[in-house]
py3Dmol code that shows the C-alpha trace and the ligand (Angstrom):
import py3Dmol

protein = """\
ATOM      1  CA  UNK A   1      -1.195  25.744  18.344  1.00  0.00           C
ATOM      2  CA  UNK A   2      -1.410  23.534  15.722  1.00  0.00           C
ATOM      3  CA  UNK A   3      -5.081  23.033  14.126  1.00  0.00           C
ATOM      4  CA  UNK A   4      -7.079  20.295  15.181  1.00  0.00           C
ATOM      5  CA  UNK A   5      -8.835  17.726  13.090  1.00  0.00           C
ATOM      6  CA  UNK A   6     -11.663  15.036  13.509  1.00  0.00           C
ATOM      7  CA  UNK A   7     -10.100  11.715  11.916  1.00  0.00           C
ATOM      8  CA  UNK A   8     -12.118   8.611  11.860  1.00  0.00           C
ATOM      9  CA  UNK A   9     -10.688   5.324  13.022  1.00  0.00           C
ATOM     10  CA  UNK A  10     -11.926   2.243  12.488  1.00  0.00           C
ATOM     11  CA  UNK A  11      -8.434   0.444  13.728  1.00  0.00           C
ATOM     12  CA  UNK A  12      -7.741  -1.168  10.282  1.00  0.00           C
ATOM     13  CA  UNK A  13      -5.081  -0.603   7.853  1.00  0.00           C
ATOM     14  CA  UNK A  14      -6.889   2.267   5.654  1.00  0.00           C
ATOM     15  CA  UNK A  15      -7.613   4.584   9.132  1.00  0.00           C
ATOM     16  CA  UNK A  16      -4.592   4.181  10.635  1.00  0.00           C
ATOM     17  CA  UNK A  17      -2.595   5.074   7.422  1.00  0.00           C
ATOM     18  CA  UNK A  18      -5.063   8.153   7.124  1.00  0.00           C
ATOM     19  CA  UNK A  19      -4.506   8.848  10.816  1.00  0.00           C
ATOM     20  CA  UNK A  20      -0.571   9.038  10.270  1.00  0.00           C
ATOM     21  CA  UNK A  21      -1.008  11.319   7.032  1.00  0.00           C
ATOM     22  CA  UNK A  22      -3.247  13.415   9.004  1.00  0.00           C
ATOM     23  CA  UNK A  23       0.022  13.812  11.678  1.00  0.00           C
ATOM     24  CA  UNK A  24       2.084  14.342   9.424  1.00  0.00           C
ATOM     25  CA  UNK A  25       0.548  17.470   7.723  1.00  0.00           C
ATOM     26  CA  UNK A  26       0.561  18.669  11.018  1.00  0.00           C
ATOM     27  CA  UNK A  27      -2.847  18.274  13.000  1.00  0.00           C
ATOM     28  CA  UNK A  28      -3.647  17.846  16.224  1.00  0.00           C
ATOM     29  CA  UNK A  29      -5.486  14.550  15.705  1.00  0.00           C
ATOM     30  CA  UNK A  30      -9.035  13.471  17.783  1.00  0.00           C
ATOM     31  CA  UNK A  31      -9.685   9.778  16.605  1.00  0.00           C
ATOM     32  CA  UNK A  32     -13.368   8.758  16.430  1.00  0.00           C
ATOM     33  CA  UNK A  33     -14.130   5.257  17.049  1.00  0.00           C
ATOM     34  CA  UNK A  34     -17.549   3.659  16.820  1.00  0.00           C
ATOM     35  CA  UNK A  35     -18.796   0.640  18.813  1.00  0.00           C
ATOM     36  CA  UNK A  36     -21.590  -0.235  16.399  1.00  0.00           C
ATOM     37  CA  UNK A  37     -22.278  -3.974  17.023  1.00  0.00           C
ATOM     38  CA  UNK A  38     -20.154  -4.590  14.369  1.00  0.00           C
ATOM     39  CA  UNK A  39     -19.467  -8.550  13.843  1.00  0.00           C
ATOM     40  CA  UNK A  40     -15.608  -7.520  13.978  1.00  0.00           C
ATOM     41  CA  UNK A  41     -15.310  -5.858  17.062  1.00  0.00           C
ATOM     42  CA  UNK A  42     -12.034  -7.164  17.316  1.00  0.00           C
ATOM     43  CA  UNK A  43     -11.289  -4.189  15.373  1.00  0.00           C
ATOM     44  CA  UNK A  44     -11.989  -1.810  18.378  1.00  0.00           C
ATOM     45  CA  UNK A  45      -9.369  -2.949  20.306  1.00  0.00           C
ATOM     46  CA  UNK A  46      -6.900  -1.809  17.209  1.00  0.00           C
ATOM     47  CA  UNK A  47      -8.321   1.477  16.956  1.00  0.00           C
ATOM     48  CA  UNK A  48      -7.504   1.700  21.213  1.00  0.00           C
ATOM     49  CA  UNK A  49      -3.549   0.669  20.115  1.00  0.00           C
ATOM     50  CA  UNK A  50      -3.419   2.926  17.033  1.00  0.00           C
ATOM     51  CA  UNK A  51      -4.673   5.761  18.657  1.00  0.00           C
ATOM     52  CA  UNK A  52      -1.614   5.010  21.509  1.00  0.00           C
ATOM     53  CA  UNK A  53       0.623   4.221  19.358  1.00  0.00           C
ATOM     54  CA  UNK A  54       0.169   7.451  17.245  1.00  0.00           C
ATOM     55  CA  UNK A  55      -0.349   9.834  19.981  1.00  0.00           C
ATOM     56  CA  UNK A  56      -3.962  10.958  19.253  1.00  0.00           C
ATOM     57  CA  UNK A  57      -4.933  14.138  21.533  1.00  0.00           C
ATOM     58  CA  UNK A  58      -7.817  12.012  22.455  1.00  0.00           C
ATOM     59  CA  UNK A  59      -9.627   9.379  21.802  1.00  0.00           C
ATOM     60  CA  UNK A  60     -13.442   9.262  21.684  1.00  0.00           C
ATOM     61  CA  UNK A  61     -15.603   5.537  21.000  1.00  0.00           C
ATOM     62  CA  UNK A  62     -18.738   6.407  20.802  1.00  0.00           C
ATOM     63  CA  UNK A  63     -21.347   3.239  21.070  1.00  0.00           C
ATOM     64  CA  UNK A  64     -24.275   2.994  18.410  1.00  0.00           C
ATOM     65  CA  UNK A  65     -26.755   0.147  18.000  1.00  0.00           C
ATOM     66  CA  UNK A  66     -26.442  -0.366  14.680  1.00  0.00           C
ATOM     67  CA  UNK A  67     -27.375  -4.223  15.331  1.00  0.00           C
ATOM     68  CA  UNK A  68     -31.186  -3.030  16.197  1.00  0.00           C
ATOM     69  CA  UNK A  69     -31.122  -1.956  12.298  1.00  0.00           C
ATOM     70  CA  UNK A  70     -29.475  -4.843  10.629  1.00  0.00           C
ATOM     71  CA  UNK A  71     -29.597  -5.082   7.146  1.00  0.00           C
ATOM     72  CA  UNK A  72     -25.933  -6.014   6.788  1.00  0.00           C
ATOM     73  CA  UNK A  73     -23.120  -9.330   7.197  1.00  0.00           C
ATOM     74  CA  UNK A  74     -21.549  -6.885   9.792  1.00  0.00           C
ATOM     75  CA  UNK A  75     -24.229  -6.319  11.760  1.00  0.00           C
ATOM     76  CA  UNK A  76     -27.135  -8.940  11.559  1.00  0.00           C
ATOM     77  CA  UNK A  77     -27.339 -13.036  11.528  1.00  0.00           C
ATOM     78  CA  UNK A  78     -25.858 -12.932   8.073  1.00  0.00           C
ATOM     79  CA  UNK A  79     -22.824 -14.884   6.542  1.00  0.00           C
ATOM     80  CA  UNK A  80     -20.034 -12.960   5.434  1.00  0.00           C
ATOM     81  CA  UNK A  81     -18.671 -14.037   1.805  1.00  0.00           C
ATOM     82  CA  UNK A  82     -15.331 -15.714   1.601  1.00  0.00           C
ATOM     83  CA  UNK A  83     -12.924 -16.874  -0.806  1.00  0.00           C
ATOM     84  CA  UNK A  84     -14.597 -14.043  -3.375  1.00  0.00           C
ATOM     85  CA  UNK A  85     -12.684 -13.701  -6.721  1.00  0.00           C
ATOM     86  CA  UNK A  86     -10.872 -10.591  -7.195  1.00  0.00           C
ATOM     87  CA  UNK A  87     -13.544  -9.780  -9.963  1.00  0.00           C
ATOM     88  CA  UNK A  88     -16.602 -10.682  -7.536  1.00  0.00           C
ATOM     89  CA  UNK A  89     -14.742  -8.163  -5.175  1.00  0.00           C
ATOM     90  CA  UNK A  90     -14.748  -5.704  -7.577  1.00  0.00           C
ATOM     91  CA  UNK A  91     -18.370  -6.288  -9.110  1.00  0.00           C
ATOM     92  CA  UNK A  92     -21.649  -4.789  -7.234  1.00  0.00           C
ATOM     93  CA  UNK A  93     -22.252  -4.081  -3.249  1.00  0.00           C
ATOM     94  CA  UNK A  94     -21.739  -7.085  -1.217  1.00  0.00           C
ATOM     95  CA  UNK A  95     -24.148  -8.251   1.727  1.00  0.00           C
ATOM     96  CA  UNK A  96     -20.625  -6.150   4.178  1.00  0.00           C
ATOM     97  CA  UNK A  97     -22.528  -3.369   3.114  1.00  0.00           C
ATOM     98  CA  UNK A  98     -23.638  -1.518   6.478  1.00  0.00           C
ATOM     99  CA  UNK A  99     -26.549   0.850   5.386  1.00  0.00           C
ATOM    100  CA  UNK A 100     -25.372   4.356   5.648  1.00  0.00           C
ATOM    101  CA  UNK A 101     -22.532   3.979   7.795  1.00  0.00           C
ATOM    102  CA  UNK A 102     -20.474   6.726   6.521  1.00  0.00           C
ATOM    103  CA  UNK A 103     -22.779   9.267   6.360  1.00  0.00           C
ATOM    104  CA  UNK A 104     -23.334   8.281  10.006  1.00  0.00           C
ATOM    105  CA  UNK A 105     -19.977   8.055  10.974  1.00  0.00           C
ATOM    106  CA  UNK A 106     -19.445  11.403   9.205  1.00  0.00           C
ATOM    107  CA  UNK A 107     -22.070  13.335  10.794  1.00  0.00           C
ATOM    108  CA  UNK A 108     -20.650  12.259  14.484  1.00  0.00           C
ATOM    109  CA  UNK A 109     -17.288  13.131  12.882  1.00  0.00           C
ATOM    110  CA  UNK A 110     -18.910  16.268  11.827  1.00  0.00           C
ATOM    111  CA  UNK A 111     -20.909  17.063  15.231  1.00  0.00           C
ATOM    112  CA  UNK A 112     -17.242  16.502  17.208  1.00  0.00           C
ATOM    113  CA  UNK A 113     -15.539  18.949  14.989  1.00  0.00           C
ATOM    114  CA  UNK A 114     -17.939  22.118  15.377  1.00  0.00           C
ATOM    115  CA  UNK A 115     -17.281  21.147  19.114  1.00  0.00           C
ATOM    116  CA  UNK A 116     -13.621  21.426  18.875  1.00  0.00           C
ATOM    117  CA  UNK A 117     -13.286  24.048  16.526  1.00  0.00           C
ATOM    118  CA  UNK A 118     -12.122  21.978  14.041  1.00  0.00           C
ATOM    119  CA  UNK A 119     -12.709  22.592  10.231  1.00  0.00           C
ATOM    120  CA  UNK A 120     -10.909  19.150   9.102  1.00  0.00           C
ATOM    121  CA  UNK A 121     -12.512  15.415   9.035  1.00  0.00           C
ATOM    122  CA  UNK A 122      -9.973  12.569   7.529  1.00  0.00           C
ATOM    123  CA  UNK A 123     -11.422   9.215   6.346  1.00  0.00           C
ATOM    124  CA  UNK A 124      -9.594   6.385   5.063  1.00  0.00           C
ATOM    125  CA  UNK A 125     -11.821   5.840   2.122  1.00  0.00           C
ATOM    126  CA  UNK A 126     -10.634   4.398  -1.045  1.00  0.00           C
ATOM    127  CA  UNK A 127     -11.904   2.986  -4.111  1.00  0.00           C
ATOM    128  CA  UNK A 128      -9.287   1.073  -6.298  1.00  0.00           C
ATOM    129  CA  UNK A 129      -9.276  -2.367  -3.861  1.00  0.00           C
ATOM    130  CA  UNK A 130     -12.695  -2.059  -2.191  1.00  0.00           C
ATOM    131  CA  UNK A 131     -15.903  -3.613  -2.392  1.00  0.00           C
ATOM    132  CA  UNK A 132     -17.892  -1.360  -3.926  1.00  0.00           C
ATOM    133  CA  UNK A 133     -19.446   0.584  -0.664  1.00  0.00           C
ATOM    134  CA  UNK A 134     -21.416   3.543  -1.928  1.00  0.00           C
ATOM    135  CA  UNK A 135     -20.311   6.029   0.792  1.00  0.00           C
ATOM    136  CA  UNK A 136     -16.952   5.395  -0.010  1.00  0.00           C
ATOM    137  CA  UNK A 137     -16.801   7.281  -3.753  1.00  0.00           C
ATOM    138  CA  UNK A 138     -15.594  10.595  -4.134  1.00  0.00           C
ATOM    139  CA  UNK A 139     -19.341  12.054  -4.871  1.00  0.00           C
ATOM    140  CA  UNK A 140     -20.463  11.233  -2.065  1.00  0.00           C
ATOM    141  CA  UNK A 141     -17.726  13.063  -0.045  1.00  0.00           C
ATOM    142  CA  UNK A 142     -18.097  15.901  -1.982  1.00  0.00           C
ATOM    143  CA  UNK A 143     -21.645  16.092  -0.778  1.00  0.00           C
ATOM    144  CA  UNK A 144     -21.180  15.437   2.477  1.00  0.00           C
ATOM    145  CA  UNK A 145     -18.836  18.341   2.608  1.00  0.00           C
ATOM    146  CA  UNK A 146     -21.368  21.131   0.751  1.00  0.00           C
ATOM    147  CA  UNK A 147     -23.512  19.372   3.747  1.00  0.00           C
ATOM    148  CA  UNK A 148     -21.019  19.844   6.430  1.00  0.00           C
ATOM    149  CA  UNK A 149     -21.039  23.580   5.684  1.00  0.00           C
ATOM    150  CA  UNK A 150     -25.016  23.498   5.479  1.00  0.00           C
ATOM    151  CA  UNK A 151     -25.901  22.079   8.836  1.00  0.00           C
ATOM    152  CA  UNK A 152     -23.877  23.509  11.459  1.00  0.00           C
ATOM    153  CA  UNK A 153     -23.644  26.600  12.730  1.00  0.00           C
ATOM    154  CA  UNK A 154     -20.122  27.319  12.066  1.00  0.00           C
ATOM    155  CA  UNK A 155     -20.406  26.882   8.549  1.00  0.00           C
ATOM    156  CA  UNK A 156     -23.438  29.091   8.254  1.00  0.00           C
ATOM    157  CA  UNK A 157     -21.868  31.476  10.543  1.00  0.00           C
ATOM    158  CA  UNK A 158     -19.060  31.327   8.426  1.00  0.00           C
ATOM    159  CA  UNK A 159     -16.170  30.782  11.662  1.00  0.00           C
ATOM    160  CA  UNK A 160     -15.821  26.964   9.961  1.00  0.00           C
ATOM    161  CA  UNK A 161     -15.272  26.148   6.639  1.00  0.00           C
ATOM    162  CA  UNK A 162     -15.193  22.196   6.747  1.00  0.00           C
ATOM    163  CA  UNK A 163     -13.288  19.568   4.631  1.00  0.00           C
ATOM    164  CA  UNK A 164     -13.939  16.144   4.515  1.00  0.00           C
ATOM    165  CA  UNK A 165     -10.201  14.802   3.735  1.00  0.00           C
ATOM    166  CA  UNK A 166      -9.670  11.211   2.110  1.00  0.00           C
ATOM    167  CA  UNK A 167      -5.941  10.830   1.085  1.00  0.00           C
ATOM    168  CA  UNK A 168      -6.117   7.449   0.197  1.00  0.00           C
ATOM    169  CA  UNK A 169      -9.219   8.186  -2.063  1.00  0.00           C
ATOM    170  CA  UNK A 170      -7.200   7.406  -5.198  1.00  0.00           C
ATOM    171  CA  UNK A 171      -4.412   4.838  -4.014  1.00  0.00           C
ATOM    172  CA  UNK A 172      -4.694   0.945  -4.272  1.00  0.00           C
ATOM    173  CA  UNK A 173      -4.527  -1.246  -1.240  1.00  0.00           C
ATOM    174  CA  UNK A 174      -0.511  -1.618  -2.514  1.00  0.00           C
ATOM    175  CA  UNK A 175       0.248   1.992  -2.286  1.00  0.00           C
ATOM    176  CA  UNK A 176      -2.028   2.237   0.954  1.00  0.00           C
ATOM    177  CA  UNK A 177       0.467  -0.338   2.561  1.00  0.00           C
ATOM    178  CA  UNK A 178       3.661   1.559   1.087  1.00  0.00           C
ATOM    179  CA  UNK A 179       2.363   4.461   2.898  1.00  0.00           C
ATOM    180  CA  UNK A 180       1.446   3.249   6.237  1.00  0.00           C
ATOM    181  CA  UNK A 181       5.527   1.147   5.980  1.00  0.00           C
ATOM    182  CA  UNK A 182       6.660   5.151   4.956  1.00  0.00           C
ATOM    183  CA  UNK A 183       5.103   6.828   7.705  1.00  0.00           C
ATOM    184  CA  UNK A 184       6.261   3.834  10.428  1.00  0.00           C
ATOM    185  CA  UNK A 185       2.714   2.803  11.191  1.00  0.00           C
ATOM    186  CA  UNK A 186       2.836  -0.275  13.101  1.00  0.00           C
ATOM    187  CA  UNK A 187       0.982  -2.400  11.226  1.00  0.00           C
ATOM    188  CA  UNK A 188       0.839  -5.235  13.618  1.00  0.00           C
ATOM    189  CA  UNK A 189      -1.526  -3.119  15.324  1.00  0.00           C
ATOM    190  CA  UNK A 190      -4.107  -3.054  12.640  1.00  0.00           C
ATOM    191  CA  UNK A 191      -7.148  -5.150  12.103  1.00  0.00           C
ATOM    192  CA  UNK A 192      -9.237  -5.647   8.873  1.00  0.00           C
ATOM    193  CA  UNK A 193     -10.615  -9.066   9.110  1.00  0.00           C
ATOM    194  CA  UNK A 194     -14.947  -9.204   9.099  1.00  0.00           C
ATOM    195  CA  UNK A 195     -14.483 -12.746  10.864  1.00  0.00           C
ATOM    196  CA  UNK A 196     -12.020 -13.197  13.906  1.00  0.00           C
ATOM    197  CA  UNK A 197     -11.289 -16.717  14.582  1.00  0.00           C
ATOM    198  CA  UNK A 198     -11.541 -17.774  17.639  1.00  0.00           C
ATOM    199  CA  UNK A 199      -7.934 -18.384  18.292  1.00  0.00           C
ATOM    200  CA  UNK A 200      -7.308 -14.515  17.857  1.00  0.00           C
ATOM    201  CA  UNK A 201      -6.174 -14.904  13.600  1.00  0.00           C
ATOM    202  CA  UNK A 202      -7.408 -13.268  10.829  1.00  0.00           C
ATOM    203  CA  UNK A 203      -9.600 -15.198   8.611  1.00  0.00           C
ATOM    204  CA  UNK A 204      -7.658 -15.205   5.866  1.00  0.00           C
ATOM    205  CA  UNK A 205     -10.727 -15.701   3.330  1.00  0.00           C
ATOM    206  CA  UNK A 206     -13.385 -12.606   3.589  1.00  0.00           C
ATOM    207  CA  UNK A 207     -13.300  -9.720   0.819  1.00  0.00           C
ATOM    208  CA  UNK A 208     -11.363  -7.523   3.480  1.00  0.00           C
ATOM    209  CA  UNK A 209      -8.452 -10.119   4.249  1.00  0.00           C
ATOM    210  CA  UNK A 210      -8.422 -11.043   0.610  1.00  0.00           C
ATOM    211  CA  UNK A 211      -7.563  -7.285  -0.238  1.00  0.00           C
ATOM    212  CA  UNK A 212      -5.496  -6.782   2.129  1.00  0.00           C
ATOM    213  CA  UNK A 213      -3.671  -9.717   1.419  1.00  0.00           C
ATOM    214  CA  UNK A 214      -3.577  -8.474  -2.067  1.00  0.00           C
ATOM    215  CA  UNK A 215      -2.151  -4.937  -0.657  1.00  0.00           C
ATOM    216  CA  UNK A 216       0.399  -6.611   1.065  1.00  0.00           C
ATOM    217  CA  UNK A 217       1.719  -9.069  -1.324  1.00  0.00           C
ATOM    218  CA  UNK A 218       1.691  -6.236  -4.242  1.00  0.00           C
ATOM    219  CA  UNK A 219       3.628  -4.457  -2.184  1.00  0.00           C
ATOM    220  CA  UNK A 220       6.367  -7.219  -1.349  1.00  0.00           C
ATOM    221  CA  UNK A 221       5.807  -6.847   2.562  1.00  0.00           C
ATOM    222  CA  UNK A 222       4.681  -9.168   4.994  1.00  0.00           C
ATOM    223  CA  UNK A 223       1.561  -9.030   7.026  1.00  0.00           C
ATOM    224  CA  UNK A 224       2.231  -9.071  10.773  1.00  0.00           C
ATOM    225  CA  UNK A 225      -0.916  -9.680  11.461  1.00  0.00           C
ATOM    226  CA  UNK A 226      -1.517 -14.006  12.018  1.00  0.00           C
ATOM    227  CA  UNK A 227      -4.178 -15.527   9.588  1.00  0.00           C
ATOM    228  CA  UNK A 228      -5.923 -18.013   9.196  1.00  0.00           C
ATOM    229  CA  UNK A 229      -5.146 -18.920   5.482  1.00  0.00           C
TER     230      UNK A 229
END
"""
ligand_1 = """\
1
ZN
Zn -11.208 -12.072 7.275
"""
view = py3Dmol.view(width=600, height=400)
view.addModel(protein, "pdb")
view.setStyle({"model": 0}, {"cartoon": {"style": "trace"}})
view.addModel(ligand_1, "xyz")
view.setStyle({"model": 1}, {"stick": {}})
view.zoomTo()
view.show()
């Protein structure tokens, strides 16, 4: 039977490029989705097709109030930056900052795996084209795994030894969309834009269209995903 592993999905391009490594090395995948009150919940209904589309073993959305905390563009009355610079992109943590979220997306992640029996958690973290998000460096996955094998009882009972997997860690938004072209993810599927329009497009203009925009481009494919601008 082949080993199972915990692999979050948010339903944009970075998770469902993770989500097709993680098949290809062989695991039997569980997506984790989280219904947050994120601004973008647009991006929920990608996760649902990804998931399909890439024959998860399940599925799981779990639904977190996020909203009642705030402190973020993604989850509070807040405006979300557009038409940013590349440099502005790459300089400090923007106001799309949700506090915490990965170590609380990671400890779900992490809760789900000791349930399954699973030692492996994938993330589609990367730091090249990002906007600076402090859960998404490499120290902070490192620490989360030492943790992982701290607070459950598999790890201390030594039947799990966990990794936190991020093979996109080290690849710009470019190779990311190689990748996910390689591995025949249906791109069309994904969603990355903070601010849906109302007719259904992509913005076209905030930090997370603008870098995938610049994946895409870099790479000499086209988005199938409709924008804005
Ligand atoms: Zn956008």
């Amino acid at each position: 039977m082949a080993a199972r592993a915990v692999v979050l999905l948010s339903g944009g391009l970075d998770s469902a490029t993770t989500l097709a490594v993680a098949r290809e090395e062989g695991y039997a995948c569980h997506a984790l989705s989280f219904d947050y009150g994120q601004r973008h919940a647009r991006e929920l209904e990608s996760a649902k097709q990804v998931a399909a589309s890439q024959g998860v073993a399940r599925h799981l959305t779990l639904r977190l109030d996020l909203r009642a905390i705030g402190g973020s563009a993604l989850t509070a009355d807040m405006a979300v930056p557009k038409g940013r610079s590349d440099e502005a992109i790459g300089e400090g943590i923007p106001v799309t900052y949700v506090p915490a979220r990965n170590t609380i997306f990671l400890s779900h992640a992490l809760a789900w795996a000791e349930v399954l029996g699973a030692q492996d958690i994938f993330l589609g973290v990367n730091v090249l084209d990002s906007s600076g998000y402090p859960d998404c460096r490499p120290e902070f996955i490192a620490a989360f795994e030492r943790l992982a094998n701290l607070a459950t009882r598999a790890g201390v009972d030594g039947t799990s030894r966990f990794r936190v997997h991020t093979p996109l860690i080290a690849l710009s938004k470019a190779q990311i969309v190689a990748r996910a072209h390689e591995l025949g993810v249906d791109l069309a599927l994904t969603w990355s834009c903070y601010e849906p329009q109302p007719d259904g497009r992509a913005c076209g203009l905030c930090d997370s269209c603008l870098l995938r925009k610049k994946g895409f481009a870099e790479a000499r494919l086209d988005d199938p995903v409709p924008s804005a601008h």
